[in-house]
C-alpha positions as a Markdown table, in Angstrom:
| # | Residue | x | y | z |
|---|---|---|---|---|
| 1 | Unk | 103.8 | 108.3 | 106.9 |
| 2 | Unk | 102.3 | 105.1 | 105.5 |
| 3 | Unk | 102.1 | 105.0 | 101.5 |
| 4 | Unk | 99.3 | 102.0 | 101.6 |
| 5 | Unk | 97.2 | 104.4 | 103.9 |
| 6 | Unk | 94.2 | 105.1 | 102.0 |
| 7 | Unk | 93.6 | 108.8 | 103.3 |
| 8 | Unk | 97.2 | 110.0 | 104.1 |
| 9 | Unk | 99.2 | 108.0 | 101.7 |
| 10 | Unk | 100.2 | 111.1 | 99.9 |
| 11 | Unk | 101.9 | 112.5 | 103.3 |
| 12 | Unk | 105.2 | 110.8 | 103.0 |
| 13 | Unk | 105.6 | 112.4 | 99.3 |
| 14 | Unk | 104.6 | 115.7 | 100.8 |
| 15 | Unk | 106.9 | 115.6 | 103.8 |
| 16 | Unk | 110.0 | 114.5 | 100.7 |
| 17 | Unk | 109.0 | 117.6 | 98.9 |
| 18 | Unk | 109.2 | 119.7 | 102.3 |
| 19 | Unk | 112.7 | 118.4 | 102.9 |
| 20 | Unk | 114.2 | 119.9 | 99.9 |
| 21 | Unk | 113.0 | 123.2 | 101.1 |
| 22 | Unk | 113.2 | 122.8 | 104.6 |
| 23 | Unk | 117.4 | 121.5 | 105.9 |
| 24 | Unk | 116.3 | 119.4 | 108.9 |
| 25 | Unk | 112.4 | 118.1 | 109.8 |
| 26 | Unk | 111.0 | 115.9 | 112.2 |
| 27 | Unk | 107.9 | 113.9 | 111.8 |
| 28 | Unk | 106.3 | 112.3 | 115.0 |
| 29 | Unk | 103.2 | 110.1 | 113.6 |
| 30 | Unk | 101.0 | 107.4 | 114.4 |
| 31 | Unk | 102.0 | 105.5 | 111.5 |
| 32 | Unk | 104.7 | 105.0 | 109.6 |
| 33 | Unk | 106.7 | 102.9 | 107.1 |
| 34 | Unk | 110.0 | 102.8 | 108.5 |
| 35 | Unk | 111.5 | 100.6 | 106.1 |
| 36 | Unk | 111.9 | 103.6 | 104.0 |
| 37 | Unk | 113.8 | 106.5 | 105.2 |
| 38 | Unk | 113.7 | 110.0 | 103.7 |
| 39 | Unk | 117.0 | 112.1 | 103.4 |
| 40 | Unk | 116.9 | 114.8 | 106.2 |
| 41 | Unk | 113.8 | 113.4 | 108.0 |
| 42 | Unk | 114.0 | 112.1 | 111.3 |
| 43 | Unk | 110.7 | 110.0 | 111.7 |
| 44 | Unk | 109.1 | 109.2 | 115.3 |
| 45 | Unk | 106.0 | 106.6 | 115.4 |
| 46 | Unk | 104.0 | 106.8 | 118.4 |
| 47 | Unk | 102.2 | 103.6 | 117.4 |
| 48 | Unk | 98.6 | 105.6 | 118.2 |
| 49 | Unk | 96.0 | 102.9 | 118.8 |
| 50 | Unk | 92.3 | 104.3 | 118.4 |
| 51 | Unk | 90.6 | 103.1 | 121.8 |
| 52 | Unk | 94.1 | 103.6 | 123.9 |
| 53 | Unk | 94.1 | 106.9 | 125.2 |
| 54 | Unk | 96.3 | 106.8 | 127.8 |
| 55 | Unk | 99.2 | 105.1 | 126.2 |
| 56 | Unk | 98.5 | 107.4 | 123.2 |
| 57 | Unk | 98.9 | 110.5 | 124.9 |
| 58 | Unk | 102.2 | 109.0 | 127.0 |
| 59 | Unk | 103.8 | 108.4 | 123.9 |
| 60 | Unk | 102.9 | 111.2 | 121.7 |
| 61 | Unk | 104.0 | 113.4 | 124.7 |
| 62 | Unk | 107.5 | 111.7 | 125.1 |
| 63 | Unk | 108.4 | 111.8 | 121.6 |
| 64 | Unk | 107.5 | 115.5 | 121.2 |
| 65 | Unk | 108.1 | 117.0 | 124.1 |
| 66 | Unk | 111.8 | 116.3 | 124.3 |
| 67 | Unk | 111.8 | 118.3 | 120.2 |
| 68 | Unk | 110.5 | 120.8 | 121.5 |
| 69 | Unk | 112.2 | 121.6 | 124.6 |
| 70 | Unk | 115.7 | 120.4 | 122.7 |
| 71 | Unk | 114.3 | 123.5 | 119.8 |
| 72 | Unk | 113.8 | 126.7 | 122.3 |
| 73 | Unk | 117.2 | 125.8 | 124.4 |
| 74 | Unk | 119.3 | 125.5 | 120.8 |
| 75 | Unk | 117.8 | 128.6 | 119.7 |
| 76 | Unk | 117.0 | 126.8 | 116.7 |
| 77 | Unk | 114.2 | 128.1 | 114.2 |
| 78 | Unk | 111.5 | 126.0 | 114.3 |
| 79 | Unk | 107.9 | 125.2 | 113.1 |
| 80 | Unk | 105.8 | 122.9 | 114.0 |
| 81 | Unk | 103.1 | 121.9 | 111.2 |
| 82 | Unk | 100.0 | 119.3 | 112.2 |
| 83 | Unk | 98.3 | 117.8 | 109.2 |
| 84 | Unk | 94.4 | 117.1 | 110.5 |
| 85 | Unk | 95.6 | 115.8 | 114.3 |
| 86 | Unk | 93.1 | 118.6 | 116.1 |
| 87 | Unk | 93.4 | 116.0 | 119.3 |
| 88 | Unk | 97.6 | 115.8 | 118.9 |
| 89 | Unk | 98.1 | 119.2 | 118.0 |
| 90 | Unk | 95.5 | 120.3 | 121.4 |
| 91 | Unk | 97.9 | 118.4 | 123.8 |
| 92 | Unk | 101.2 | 120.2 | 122.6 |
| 93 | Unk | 99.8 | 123.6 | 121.5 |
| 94 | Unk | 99.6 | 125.6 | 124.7 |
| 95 | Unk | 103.4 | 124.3 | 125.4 |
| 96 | Unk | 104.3 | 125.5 | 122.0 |
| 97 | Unk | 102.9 | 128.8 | 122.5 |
| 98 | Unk | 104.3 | 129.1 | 126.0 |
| 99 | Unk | 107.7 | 128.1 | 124.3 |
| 100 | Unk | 107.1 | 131.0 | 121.6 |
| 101 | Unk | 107.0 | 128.3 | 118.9 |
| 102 | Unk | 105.1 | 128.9 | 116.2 |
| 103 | Unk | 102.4 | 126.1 | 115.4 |
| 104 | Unk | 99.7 | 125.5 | 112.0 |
| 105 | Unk | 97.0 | 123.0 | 112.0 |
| 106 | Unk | 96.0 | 121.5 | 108.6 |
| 107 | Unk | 92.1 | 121.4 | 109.3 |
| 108 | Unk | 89.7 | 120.4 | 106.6 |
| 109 | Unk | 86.9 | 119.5 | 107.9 |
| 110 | Unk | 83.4 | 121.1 | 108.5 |
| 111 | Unk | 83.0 | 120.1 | 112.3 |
| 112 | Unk | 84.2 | 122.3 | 114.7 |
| 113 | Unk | 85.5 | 119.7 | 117.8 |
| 114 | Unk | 86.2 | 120.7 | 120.8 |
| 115 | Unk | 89.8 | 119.9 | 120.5 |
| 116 | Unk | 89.6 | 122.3 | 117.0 |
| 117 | Unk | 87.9 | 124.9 | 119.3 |
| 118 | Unk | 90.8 | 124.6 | 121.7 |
| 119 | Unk | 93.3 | 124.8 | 119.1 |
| 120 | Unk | 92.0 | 127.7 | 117.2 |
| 121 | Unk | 92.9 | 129.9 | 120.8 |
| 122 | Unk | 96.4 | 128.3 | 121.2 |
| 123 | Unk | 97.8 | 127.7 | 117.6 |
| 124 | Unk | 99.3 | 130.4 | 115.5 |
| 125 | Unk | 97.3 | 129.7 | 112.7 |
| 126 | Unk | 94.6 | 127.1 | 110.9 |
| 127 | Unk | 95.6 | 126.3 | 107.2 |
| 128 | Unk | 92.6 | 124.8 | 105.2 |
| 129 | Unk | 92.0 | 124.0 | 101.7 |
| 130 | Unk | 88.9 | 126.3 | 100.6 |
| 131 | Unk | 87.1 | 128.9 | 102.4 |
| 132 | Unk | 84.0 | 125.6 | 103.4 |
| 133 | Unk | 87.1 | 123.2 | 104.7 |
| 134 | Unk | 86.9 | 124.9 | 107.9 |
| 135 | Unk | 84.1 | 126.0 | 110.4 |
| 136 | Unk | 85.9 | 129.1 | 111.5 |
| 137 | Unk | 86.1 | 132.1 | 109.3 |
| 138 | Unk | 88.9 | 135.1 | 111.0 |
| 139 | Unk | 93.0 | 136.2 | 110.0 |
| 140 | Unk | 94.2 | 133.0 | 111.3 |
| 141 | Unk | 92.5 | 131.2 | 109.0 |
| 142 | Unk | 94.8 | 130.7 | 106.1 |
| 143 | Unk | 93.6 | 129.0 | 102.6 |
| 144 | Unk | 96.5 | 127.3 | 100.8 |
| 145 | Unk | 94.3 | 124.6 | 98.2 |
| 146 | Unk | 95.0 | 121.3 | 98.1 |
| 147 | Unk | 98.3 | 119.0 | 98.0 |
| 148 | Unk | 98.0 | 117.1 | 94.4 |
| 149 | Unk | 101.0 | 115.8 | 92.7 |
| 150 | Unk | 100.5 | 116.9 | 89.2 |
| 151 | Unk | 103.2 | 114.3 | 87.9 |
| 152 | Unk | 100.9 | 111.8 | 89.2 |
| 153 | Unk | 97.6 | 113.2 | 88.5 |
| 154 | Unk | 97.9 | 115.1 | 84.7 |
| 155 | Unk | 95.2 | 115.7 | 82.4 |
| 156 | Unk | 94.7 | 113.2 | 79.3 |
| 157 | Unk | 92.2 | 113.5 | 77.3 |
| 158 | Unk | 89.0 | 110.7 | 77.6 |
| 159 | Unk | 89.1 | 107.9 | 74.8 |
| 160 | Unk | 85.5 | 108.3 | 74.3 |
| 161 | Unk | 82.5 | 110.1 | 76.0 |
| 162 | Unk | 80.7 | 107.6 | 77.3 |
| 163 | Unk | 79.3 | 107.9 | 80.9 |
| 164 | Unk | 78.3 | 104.2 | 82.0 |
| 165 | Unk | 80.8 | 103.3 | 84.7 |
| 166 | Unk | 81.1 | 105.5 | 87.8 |
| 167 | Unk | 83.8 | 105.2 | 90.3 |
| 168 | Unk | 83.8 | 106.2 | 94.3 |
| 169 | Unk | 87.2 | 106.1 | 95.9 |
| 170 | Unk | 87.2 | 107.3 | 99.7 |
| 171 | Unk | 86.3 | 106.1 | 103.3 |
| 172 | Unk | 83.7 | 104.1 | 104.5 |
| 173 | Unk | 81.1 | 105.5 | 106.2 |
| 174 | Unk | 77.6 | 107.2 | 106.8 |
| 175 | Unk | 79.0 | 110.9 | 106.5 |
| 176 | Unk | 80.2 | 109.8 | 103.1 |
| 177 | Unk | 76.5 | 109.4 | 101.8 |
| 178 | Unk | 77.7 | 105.9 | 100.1 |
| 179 | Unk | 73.5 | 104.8 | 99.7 |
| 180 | Unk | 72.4 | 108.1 | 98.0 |
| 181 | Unk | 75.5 | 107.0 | 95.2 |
| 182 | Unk | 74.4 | 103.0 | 95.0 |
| 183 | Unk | 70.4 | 104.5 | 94.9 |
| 184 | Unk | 71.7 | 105.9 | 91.6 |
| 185 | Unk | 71.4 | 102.6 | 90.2 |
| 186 | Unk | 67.9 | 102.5 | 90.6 |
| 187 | Unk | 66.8 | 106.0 | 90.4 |
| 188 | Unk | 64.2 | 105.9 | 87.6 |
| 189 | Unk | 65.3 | 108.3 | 85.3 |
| 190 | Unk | 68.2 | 106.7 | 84.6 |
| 191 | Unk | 66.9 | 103.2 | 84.6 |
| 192 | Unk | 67.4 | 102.7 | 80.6 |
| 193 | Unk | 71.1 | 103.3 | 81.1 |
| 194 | Unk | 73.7 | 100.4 | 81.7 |
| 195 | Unk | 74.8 | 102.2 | 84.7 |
| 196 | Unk | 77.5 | 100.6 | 87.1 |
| 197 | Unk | 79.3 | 101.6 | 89.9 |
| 198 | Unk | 82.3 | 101.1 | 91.8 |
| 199 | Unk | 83.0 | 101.7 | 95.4 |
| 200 | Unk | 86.9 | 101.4 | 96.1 |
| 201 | Unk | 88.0 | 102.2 | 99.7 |
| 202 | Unk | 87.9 | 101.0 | 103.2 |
| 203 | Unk | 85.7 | 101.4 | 106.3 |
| 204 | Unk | 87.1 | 104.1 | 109.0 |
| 205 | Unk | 86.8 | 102.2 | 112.7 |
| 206 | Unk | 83.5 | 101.7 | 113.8 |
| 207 | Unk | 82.2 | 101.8 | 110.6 |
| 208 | Unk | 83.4 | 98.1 | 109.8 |
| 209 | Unk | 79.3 | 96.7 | 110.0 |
| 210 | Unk | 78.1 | 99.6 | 108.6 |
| 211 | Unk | 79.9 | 98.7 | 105.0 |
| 212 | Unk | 79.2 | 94.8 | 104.9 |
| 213 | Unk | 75.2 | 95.8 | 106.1 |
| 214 | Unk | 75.6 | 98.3 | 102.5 |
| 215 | Unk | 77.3 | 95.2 | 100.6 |
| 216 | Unk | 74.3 | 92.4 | 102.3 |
| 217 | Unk | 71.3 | 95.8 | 101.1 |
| 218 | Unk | 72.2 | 95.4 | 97.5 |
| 219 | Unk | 73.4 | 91.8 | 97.5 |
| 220 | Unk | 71.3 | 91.8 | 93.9 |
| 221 | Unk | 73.4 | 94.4 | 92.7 |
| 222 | Unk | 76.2 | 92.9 | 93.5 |
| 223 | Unk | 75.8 | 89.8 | 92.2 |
| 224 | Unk | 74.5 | 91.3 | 88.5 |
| 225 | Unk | 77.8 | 93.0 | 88.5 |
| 226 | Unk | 76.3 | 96.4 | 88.5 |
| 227 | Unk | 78.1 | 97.2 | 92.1 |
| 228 | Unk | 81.3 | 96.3 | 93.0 |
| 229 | Unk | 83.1 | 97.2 | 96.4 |
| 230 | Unk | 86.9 | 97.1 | 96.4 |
| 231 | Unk | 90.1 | 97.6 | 99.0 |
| 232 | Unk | 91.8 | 100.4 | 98.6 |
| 233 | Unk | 94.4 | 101.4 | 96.0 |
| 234 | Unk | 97.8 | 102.7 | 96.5 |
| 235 | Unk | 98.3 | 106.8 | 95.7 |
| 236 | Unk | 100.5 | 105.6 | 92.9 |
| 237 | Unk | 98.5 | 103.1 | 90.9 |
| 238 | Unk | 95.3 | 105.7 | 91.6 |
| 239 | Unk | 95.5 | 107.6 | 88.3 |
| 240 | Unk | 95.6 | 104.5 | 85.7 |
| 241 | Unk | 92.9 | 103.1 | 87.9 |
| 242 | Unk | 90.6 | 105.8 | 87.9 |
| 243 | Unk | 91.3 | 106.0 | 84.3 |
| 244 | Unk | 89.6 | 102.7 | 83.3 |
| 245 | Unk | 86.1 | 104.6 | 84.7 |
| 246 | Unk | 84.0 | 107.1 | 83.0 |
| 247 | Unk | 83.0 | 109.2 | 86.2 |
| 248 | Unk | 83.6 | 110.1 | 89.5 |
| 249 | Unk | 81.2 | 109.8 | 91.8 |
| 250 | Unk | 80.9 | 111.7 | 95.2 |
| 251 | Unk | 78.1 | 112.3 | 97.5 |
| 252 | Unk | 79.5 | 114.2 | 100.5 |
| 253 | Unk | 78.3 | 117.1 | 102.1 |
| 254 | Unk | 80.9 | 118.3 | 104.4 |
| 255 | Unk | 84.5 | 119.8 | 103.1 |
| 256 | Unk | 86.1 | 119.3 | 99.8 |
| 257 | Unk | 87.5 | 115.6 | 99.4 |
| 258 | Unk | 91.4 | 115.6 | 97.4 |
| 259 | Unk | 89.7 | 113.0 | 96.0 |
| 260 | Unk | 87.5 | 115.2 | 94.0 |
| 261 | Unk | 90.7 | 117.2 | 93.1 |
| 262 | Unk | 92.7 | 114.1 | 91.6 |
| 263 | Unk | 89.7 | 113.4 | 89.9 |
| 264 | Unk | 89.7 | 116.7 | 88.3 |
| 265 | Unk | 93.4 | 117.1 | 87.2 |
| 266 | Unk | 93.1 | 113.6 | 85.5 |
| 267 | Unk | 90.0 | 114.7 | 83.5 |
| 268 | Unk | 87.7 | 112.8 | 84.4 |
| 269 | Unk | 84.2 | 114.2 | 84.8 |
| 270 | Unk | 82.9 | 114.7 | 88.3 |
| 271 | Unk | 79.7 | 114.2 | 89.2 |
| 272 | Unk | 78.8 | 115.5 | 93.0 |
| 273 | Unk | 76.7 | 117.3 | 95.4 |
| 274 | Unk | 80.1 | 118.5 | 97.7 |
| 275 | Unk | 79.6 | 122.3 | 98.5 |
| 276 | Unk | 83.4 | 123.5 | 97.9 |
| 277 | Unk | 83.8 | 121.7 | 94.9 |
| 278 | Unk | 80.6 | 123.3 | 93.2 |
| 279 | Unk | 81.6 | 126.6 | 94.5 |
| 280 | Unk | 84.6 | 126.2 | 93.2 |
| 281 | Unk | 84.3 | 124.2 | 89.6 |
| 282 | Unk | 80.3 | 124.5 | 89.1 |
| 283 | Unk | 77.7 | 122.1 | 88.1 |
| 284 | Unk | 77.0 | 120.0 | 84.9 |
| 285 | Unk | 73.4 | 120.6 | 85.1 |
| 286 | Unk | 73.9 | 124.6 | 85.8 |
| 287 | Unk | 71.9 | 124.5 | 89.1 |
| 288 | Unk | 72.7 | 124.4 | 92.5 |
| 289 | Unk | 69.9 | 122.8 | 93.7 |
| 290 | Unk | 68.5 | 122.3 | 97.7 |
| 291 | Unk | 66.7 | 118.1 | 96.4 |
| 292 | Unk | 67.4 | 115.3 | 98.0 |
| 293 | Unk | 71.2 | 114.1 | 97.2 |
| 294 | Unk | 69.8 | 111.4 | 94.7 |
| 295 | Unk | 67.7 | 113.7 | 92.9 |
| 296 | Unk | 71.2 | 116.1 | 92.6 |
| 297 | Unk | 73.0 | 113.0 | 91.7 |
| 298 | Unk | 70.9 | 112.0 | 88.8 |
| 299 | Unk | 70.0 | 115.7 | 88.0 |
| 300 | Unk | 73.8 | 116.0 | 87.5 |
| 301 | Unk | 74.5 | 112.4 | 86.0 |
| 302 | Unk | 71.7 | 113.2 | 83.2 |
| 303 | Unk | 73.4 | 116.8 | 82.3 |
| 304 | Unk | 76.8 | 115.0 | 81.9 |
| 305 | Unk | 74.8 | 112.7 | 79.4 |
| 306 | Unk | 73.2 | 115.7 | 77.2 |
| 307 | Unk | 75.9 | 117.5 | 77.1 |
| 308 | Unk | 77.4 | 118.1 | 73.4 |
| 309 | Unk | 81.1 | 116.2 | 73.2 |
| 310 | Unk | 82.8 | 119.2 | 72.4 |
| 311 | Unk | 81.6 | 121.4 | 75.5 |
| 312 | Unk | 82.6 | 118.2 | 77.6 |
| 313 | Unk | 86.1 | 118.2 | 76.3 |
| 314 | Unk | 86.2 | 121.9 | 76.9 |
| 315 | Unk | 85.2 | 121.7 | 80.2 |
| 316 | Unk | 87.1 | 119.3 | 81.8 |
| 317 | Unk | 90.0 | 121.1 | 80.5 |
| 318 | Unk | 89.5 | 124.1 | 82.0 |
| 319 | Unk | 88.3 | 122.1 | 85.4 |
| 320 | Unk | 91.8 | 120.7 | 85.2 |
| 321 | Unk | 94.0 | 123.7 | 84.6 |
| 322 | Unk | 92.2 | 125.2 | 87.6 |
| 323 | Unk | 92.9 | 122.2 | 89.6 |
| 324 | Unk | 96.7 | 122.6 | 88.6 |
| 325 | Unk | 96.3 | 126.6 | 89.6 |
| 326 | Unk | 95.0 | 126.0 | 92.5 |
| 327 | Unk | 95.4 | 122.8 | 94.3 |
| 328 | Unk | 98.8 | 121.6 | 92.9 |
| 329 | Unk | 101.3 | 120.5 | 95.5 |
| 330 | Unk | 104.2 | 122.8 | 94.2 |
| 331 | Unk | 102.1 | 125.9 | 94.8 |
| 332 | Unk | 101.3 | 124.3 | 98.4 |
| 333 | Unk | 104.1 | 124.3 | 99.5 |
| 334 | Unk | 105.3 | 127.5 | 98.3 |
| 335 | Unk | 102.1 | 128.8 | 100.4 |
| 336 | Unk | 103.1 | 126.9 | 103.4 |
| 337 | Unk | 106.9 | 127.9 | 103.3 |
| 338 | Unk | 106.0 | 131.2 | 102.7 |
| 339 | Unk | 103.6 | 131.1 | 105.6 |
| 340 | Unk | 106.5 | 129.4 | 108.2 |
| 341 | Unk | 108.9 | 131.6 | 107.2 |
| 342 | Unk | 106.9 | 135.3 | 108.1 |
| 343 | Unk | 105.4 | 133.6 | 111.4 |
């Protein structure tokens, strides 16, 4: 419930949208701006402190608890909805059931944790993105798309087609495959191109020395200009940002990034190796090949080059208006309220 949060900055606009559905909600989080308050939203910040288990679980359990409990003896209808908090949502999920409260996890992510694997018996349903955002595959997996605001991210058409400057935007860290990207700047077959690339984002905890040991590799890089490394940018300035690039660049393996999405719905071309997002949009290049991320990379890089203008312009277009089908937040939460409702 932070806006500056780099990965769930977008939650306190979705949790505003939910409210003009949904009379009365309550949001207990582990971060929140509570300058800010949101008509018809109680918010509850448990202060959760990565390293702090104890006090973590003490106050997540006496802020929710109490909702709970307060719920089943006012005979009120409730929901509960957990957006990617498999360790929260474990603690509070067999009370939940024992209460007959219904209770979703937002899960998309390809690991299956033991607290997922303890959730998936307790909660009354996981709600993923795509059929890959989620290691389990049975009814109470439910696939809603992603949560894009499309009067943020719209489609406008590129100035030029040009395909120089790349652009990451995401965490920091191994899974995120950020030296198969930067090897793009030095992979040989696209050594006669003024290639540059930007990484904008911040490291996730632990992975603070893995980022500066990335930034100390490619010093010479850095210093030419042709890599930069940048803090992250709000949700709301993300669109003319991303807008000043000529690609997006995105080397992850695991389940489909929003960033990929946003990407997408703005136009701008994506070039990646990420399973979901292939399945779902397709290649540049046509294949869907098994090389080493670099090699896929360039492979895809070099078919975004030789493509003709006018199939480019066609593409991303139709890219987009799938993204809006499919992955804009309206349609979201229609899926979600629709699913809350009939549980």
């Amino acid at each position: 419930m932070k806006p500056s949060s780099l990965v769930f900055g977008h939650q306190r606009e979705v949790v505003r949208d939910f409210a003009k559905l949904i009379p009365e909600i309550d949001v207990v989080t582990g971060e929140a701006d509570i300058d800010s308050p949101l008509p018809g939203v109680r918010i509850s910040d448990t202060k959760w402190m990565p390293g702090k288990p104890l006090s973590n679980i003490s106050s997540f359990m006496r802020r929710t608890v109490p909702l709970l409990l307060l719920s089943k003896i006012q005979s009120r209808r409730t929901v509960i909805f957990s957006y990617m908090t498999e360790v929260q949502s474990a603690l509070i999920a067999p009370l939940a059931r024992f209460l007959g409260i219904p209770h979703f996890l937002w899960y998309a992510h390809t690991s299956k944790s033991i607290y997922l694997r303890w959730c998936h018996f307790w909660v009354t349903g996981i709600v993923t993105s795509t059929k890959d955002s989620c290691p389990y595959d049975d009814k109470k997996v439910k696939i809603v798309g992603q949560s894009i605001d499309e009067n943020l991210f719209h489609f406008l058409p590129l100035p030029k087609l040009e395909f120089y400057n790349g652009v990451y935007v995401g965490r920091f860290d191994k899974s995120k495959n950020l030296e198969d990207i930067i090897a793009l700047l030095n992979e040989e077959t696209l050594s006669h191109l003024p290639l540059t690339l930007t990484l904008v984002g911040e490291p996730t905890p632990g992975n603070e020395e893995y980022i500066e040991a990335l930034i100390s590799k490619h010093s010479k890089l850095v210093r030419t200009g042709r890599l930069k490394v940048l803090g992250r940018v709000a949700n709301r300035e993300l669109p003319n940002f991303l807008r000043s690039f000529d690609f997006f660049v995105n080397a992850f393996t695991g389940s489909l990034d929003k960033s990929l999405i946003e990407a997408t719905l703005l136009g701008i071309p994506v070039v990646t190796v990420n399973p979901p997002y292939i399945n779902e949009f397709g290649t540049w290049s046509g294949d869907i090949c098994t090389d080493e991320l670099v090699i896929q990379l360039s492979r895809e890089l070099l078919a975004l080059f030789s493509a003709s203008p006018k199939h480019t312009e066609i593409e991303l277009k139709i890219r987009s208006e799938w993204a809006s089908k499919n992955h804009a937040r309206n349609q979201w939460l229609t899926k979600l309220y629709n699913l809350f409702t009939e549980a």
